[in-house]
C-alpha positions in Angstrom: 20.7 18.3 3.5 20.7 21.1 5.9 17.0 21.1 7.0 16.7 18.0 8.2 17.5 18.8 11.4 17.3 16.5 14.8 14.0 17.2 15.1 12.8 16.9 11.8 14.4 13.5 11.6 12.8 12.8 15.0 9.4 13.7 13.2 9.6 11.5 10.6 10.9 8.5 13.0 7.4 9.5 14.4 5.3 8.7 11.4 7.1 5.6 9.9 6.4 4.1 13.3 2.6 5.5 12.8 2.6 4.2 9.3 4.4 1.3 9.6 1.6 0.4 12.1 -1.7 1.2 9.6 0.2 -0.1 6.6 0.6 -3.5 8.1 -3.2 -3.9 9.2 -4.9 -2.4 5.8 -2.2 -0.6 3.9 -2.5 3.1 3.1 0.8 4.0 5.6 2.0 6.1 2.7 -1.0 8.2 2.9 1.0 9.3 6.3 4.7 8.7 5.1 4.8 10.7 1.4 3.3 14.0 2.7 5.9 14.3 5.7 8.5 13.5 3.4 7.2 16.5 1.1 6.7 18.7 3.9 9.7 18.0 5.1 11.2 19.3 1.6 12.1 16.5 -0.4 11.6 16.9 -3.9 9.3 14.7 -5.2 11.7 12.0 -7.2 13.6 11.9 -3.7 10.4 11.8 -1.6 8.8 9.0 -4.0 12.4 6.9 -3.2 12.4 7.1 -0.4 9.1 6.5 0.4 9.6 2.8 -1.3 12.5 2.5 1.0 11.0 3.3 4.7 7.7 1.8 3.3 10.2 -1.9 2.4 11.6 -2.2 6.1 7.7 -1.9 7.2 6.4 -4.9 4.6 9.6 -6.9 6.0 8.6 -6.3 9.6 5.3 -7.8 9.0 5.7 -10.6 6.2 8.6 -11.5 9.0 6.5 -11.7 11.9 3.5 -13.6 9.5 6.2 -16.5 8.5 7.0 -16.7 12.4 3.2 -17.3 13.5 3.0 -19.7 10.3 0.4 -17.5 8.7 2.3 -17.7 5.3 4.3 -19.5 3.2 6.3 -17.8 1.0 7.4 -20.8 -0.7 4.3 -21.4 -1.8 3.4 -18.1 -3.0 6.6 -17.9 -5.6 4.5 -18.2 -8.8 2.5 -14.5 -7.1 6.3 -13.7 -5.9 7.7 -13.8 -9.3 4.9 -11.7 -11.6 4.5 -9.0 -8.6 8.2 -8.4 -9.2 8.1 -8.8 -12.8 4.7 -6.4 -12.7 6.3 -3.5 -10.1 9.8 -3.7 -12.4 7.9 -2.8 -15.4 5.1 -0.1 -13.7 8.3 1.8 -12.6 9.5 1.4 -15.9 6.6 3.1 -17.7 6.2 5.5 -15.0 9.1 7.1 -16.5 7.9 7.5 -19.9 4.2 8.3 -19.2 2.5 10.9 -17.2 0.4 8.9 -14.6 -2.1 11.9 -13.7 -4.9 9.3 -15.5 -4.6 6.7 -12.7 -6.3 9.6 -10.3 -9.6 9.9 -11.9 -9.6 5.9 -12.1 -8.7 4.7 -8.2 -10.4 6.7 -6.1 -13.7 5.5 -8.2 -12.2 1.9 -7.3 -11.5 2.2 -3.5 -15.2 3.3 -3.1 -16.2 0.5 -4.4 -13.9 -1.6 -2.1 -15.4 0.5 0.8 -19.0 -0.6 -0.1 -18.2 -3.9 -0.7 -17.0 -4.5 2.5 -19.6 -2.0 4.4 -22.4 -4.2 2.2 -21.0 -7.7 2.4 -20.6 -8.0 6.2 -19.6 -11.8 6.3 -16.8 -11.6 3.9 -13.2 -12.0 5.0 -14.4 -13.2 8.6 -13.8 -17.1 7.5 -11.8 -19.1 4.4 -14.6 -18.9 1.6 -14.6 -20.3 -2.1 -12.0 -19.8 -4.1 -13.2 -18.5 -7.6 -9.7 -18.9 -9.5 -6.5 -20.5 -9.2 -3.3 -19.3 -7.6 -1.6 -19.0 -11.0 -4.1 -17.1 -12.4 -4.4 -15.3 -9.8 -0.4 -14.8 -9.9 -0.7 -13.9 -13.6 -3.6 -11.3 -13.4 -3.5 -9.8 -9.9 0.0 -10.4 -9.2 1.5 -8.3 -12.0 -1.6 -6.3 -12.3 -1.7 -5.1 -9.3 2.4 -5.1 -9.1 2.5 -2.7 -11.8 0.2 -0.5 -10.8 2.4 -0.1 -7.2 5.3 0.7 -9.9 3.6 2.9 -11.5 1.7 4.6 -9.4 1.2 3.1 -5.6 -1.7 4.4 -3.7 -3.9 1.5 -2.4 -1.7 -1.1 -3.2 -2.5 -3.1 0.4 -5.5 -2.4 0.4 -6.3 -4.0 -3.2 -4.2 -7.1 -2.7 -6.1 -7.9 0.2 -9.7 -7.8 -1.2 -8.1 -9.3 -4.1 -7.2 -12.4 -1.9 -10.4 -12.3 0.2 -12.9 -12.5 -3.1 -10.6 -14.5 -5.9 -8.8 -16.8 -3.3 -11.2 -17.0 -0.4 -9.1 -16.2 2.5 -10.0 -14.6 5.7 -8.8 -11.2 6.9 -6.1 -12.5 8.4 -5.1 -14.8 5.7 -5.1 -11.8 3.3 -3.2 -9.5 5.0 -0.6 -12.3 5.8 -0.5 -13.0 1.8 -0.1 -9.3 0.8 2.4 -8.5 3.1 4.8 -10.4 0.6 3.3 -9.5 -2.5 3.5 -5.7 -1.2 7.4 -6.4 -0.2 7.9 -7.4 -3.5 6.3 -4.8 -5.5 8.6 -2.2 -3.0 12.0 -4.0 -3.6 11.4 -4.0 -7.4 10.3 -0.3 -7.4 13.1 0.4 -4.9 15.6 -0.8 -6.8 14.9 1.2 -9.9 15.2 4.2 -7.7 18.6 3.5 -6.1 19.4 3.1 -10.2 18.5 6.7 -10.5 19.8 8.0 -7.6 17.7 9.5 -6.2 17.4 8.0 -2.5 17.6 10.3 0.7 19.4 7.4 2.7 20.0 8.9 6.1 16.2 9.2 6.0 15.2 6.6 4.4 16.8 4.1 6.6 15.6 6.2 9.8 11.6 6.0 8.9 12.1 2.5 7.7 13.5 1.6 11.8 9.7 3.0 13.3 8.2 1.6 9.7 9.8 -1.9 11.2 8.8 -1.6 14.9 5.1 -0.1 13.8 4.3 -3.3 11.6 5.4 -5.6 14.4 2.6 -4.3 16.4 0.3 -4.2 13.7 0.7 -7.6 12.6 0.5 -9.2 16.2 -3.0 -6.9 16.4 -4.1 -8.5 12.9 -2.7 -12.6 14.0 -4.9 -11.5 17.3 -7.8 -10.1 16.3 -8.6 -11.2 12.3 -11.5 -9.6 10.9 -12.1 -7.5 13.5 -9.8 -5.0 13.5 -8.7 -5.7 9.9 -12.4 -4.9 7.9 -13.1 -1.1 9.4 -9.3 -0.5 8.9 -9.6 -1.2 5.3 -12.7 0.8 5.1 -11.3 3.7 7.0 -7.8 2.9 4.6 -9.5 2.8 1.6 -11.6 6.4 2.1 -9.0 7.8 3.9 -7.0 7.3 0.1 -9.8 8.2 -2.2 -10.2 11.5 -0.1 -6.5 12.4 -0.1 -6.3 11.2 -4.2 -9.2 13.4 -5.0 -8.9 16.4 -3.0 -5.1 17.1 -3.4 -6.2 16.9 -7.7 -8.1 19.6 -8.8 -8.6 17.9 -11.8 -9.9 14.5 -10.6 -13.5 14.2 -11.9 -14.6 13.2 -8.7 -13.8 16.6 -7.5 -15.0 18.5 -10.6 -18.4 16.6 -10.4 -18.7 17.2 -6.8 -18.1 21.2 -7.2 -20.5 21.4 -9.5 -23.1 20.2 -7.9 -22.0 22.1 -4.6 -22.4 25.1 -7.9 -25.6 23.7 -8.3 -27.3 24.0 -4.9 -25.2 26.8 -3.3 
């Protein structure tokens, strides 16, 4: 592809290792990754690919640098492993038969509510709590729920596994992020590999975000095994607006954005 030039490529280096950092911490990195890829001038079944692949070597990075600090074990998670994959393999599936344009006007009404539940409910995730279901439940619903839904559509992903483990499982931040780190590798290799069925990855790319994707979610997790709640509660806040903003302003449809011109109508 003739414009991706040196410093194009150089660019998007720039923000996998900016997303790869704020992915690992609260998720939302492709909040950062999808619109340089567009604006970069993928078209969108090439930006979408490769957006799973950059966004894979980042959930790698971290779930690698979890197992080392014995944050995790994946052994122990392959019940949530298995219906995450199963989940993402049929979301990317139906994605392909379906228009997902509905799933706007649903999520960003969603991550508010994750936002306010965390701004409201200042003691949760800062210590292990009660655990409200059990793991395979929890691998059945919110594993392939949750994996679809990262098939199908994607934005959030992160940020949803994590409160889902916080408030069903009762682990801390740090716990949580730890947890979806695999869960959100998962649901990236399942949907990745659909895409390399279709052909439609940009590899040179792909490969070259996915390097700063890997370096920014070292740092990120060390900063999450460090510091725990602290850093990782206003991140998903800021993660979890920071996605409802972009969902409903770049959708002029979205009737968040309908019901919020009107009212700006209203009073103007």
């Amino acid at each position: 592809m003739d414009f991706l030039t040196p410093e194009t490529l150089g660019l998007l280096f720039a923000v996998g290792l900016l997303a790869g950092f704020v992915d690992s911490i609260a998720g939302g990195g492709g909040l950062l990754a999808i619109p340089a890829l567009l604006a970069a001038g993928l078209p969108p079944a090439e930006t979408l690919a490769t957006g799973k692949l950059q966004s894979s070597f980042g959930s790698l990075s971290a779930t690698i640098k979890f197992i080392q600090r014995g944050e995790v074990n994946p052994r122990a998670m392959l019940p949530m492993i298995a219906c995450t994959f199963v989940g993402a393999a049929a979301g990317s599936t139906v994605v392909q038969l379906l228009n997902p344009s509905f799933m706007r006007d649903v999520i960003p009404i969603l991550l508010i509510g994750i936002a306010l539940y965390l701004l409201l409910s200042p003691k949760a995730g800062e210590l292990d709590a009660h655990q409200r279901i059990g793991e395979h439940a929890f691998a059945l619903s919110i594993g392939t729920g949750i994996g679809f839904y990262d098939g199908f559509f994607g934005p959030g992903t992160g940020t949803f596994f994590a409160l889902a483990f916080v408030s069903l499982l009762g682990h801390n931040f740090r716990r949580a992020t730890a947890h979806t780190k695999i869960l959100n590798l998962t649901s990236n290799l399942a949907a990745l590999l659909f895409f390399i069925i279709g052909g439609h990855l940009v590899w040179i790319v792909g490969i070259l975000m996915g390097i700063g994707q890997y370096i920014g979610a070292q740092v990120g997790a060390h900063m999450v095994i460090r510091n725990g709640a602290r850093i990782v509660r206003p991140m998903l806040v800021t993660a979890s607006i920071a996605i409802t903003v972009k969902l409903v302003w770049s959708d002029e449809s979205n009737i968040l954005r309908v019901a919020f011109s009107s009212l700006i109508g209203l009073f103007g």
